[in-house]
C-alpha positions in Angstrom: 15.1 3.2 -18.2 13.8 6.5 -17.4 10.9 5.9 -15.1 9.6 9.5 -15.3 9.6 10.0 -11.4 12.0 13.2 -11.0 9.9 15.9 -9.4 7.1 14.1 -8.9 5.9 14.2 -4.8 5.5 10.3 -3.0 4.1 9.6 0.3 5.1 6.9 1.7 3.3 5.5 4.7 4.9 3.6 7.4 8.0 4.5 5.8 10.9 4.3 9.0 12.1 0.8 8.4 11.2 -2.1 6.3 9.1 -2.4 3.3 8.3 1.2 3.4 11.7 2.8 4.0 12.9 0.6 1.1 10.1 1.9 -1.2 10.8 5.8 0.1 14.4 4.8 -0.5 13.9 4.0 -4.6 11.7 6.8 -5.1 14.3 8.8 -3.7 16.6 7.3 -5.9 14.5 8.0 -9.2 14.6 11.5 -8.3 11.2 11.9 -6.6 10.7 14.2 -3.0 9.3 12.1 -0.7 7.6 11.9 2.8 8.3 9.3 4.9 5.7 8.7 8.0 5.9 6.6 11.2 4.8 7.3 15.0 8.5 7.4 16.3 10.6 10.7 15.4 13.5 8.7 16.2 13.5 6.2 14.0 12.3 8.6 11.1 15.3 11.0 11.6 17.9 7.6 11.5 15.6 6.4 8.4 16.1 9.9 7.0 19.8 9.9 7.3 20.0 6.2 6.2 19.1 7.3 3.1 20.8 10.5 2.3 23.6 8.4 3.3 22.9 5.4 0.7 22.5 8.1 -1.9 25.3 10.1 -1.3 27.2 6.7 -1.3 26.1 6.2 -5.0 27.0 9.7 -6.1 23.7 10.8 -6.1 22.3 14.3 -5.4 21.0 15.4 -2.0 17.0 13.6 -1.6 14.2 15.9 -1.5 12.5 14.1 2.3 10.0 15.0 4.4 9.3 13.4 7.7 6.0 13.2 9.2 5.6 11.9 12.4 1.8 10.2 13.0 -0.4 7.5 13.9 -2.0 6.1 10.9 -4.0 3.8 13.0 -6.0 6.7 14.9 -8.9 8.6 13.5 -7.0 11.6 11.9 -3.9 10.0 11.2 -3.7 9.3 7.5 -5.4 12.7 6.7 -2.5 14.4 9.0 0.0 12.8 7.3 -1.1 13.6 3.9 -1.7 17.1 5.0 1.8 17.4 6.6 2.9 15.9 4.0 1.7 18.4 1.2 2.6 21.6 2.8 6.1 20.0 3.0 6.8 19.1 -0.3 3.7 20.3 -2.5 0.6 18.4 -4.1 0.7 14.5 -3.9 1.4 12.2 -7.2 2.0 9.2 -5.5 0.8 7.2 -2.5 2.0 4.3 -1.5 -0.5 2.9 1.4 1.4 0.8 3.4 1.2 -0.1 7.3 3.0 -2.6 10.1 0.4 -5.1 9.7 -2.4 -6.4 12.4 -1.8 -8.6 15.5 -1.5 -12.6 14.4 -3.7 -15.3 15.7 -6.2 -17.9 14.4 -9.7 -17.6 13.4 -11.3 -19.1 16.4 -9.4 -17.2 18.9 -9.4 -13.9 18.0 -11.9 -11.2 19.9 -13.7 -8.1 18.8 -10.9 -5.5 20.0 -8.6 -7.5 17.6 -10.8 -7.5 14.8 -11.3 -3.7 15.4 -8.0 -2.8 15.9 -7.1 -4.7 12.2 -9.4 -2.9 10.7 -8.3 0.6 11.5 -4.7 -0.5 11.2 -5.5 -2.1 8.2 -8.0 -1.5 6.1 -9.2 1.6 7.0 -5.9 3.2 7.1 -5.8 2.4 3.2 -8.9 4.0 2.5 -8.3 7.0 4.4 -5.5 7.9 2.5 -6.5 7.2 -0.4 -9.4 9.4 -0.2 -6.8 12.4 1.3 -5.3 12.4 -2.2 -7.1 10.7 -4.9 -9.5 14.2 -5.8 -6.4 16.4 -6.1 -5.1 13.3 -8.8 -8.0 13.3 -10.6 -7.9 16.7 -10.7 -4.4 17.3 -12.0 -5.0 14.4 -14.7 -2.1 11.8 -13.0 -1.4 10.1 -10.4 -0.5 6.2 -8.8 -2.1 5.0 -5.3 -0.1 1.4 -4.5 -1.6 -0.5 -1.6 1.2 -2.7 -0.1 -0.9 -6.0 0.8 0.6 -9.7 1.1 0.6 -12.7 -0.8 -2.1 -13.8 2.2 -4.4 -11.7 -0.4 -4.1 -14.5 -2.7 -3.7 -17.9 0.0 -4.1 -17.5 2.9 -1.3 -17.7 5.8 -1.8 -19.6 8.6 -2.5 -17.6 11.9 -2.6 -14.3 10.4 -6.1 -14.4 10.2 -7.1 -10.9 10.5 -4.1 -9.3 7.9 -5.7 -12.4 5.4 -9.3 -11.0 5.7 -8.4 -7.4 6.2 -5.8 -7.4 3.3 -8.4 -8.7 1.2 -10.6 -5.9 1.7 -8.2 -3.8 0.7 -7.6 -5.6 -2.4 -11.5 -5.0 -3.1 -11.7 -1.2 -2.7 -8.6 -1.2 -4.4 -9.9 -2.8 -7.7 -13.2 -0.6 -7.2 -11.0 2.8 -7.0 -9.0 2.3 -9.8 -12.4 1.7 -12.4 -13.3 4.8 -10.9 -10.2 7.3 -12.2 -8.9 4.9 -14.6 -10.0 7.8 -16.8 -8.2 10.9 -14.9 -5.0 9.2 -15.6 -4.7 7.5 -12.2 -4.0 4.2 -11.4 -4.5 2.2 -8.6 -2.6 -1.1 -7.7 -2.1 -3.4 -4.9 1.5 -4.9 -4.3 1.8 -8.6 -2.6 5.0 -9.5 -1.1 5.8 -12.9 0.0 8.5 -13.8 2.3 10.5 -11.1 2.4 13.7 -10.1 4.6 12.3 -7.7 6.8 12.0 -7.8 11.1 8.9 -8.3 10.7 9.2 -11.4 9.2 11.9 -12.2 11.6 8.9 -11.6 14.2 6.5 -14.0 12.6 9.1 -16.8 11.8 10.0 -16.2 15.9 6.6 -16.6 17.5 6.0 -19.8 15.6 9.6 -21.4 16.8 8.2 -20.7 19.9 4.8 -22.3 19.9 6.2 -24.8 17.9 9.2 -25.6 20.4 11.9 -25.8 17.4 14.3 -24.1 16.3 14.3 -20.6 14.4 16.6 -21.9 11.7 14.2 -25.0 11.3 10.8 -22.4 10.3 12.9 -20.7 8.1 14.5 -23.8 6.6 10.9 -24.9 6.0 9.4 -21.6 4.4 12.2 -21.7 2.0 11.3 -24.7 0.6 8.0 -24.1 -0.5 9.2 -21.3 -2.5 10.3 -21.6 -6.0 13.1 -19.1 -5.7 14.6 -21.1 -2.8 15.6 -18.1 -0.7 13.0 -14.8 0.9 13.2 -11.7 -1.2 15.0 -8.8 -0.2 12.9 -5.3 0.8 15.2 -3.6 -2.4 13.6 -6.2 -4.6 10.3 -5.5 -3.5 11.0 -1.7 -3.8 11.5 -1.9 -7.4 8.4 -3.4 -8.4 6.5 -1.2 -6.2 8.5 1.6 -7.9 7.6 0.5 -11.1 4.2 0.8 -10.8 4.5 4.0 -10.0 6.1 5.2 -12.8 5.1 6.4 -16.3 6.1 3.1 -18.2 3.2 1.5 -16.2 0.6 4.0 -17.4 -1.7 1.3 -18.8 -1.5 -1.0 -15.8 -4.3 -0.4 -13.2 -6.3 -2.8 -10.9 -4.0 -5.4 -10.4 -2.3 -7.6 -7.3 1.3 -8.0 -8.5 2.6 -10.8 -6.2 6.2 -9.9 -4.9 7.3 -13.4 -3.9 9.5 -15.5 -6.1 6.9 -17.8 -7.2 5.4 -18.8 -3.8 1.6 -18.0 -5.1 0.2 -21.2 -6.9 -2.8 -19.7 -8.4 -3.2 -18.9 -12.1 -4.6 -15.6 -11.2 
């Protein structure tokens, strides 16, 4: 299927590893340019190269990349990236909003700088990118914003208080956005992985061994079982529903949370 991507520009947020890079990595691959963004040059120039390399592996042509190296969390951050990102590689088409995720803890532990910090990490990162690029969109008659949430959007996670309620903010503006250019051929959606591969993951699943005082392989025994699929997705899998969405076979499909997460969600909705 020809997902109408070649030529189009992506900026992919939070892009040196993970989720992101494996977004960045299938845009790449459907022939968009695209910016990758993260805080360490270092690990943007070996996410860089991991990709040219993976697409030179497949016979592909050389990537059109950018790399943008900035905060996302601080006050000018997003709008620097976007920035950087368009005098590199032209007006954007696509956004993909994505960040490392706030600190863990429970509800009745967490203080203010945590909350504050989640919400500039979080959801105000989001939004501030969003508005960096949704005008030129509307202008130009086309363009896809993808919010990369969690499945903590739809049930909450236990002691990830702060991404649940955060996350779910961005969820709202998200939904409000898109009935706003819905009309300017734009469309706004929010992607929910579940368990998925990624060190971050690996991170979680570690700090609760630890409180816990069991085993690693025990907490990831037990997650697996409560999903359907029997086994955590993989950051490629995730990538291509995100990638999806961003294409012009998706066209009619705005306001959504599309869960990422072999089945774990139990809602109907």
């Amino acid at each position: 299927m020809d997902l109408g991507l070649s030529g189009k520009v992506a900026a992919v947020a939070a892009s040196s590893s993970g989720l992101g890079k494996a977004v960045a990595l299938a845009l790449a691959r459907e022939g968009a340019s695209v910016a990758l963004c993260s805080r360490s040059p270092e690990r943007l120039d070996a996410a860089l190269e991991d990709i040219r390399s993976r697409l030179a592996a497949e016979g592909g042509g050389e990537p059109v990349l950018a790399a943008v190296c900035a905060d996302l969390g601080s006050e000018d951050g997003p709008v620097e990236f976007v920035s950087a990102a368009e005098e590199a590689l032209g007006p954007i088409d696509i956004l993909i909003a994505n960040n490392g995720g706030p600190p863990p803890g429970d509800a009745s532990g967490l203080g203010d700088e945590a909350w504050k910090l989640g919400f500039e990490t979080t959801f105000r990162s989001s939004q501030k990118l969003a508005d960096a690029v949704v005008v030129g969109m509307r202008q130009r008659q086309w363009g896809r914003i993808v919010f990369i949430t969690s499945t903590s959007v739809k049930q909450p996670i236990a002691g990830l208080t702060i991404s649940t309620a955060m996350r779910s903010a961005v969820v709202g503006f998200a939904k409000a956005l898109s009935d706003e250019v819905a009309a300017d051929g734009v469309t706004v959606n929010t992607a929910a992985p579940g368990s998925t591969a990624t060190a971050r993951l690996e991170s979680i699943f570690s700090k609760r061994a630890e409180a816990a005082g069991v085993p690693l392989d025990d907490i990831k025994a037990g997650a697996r079982e409560i999903i359907p699929a029997g086994r955590f997705g993989q950051p490629e899998e995730f990538a291509a529903a995100v990638v999806f969405l961003c294409s012009e076979a998706a066209s009619y499909i705005t306001g959504i949370v599309l869960p990422v997460d072999g089945g774990l969600v139990r809602s109907l909705t």
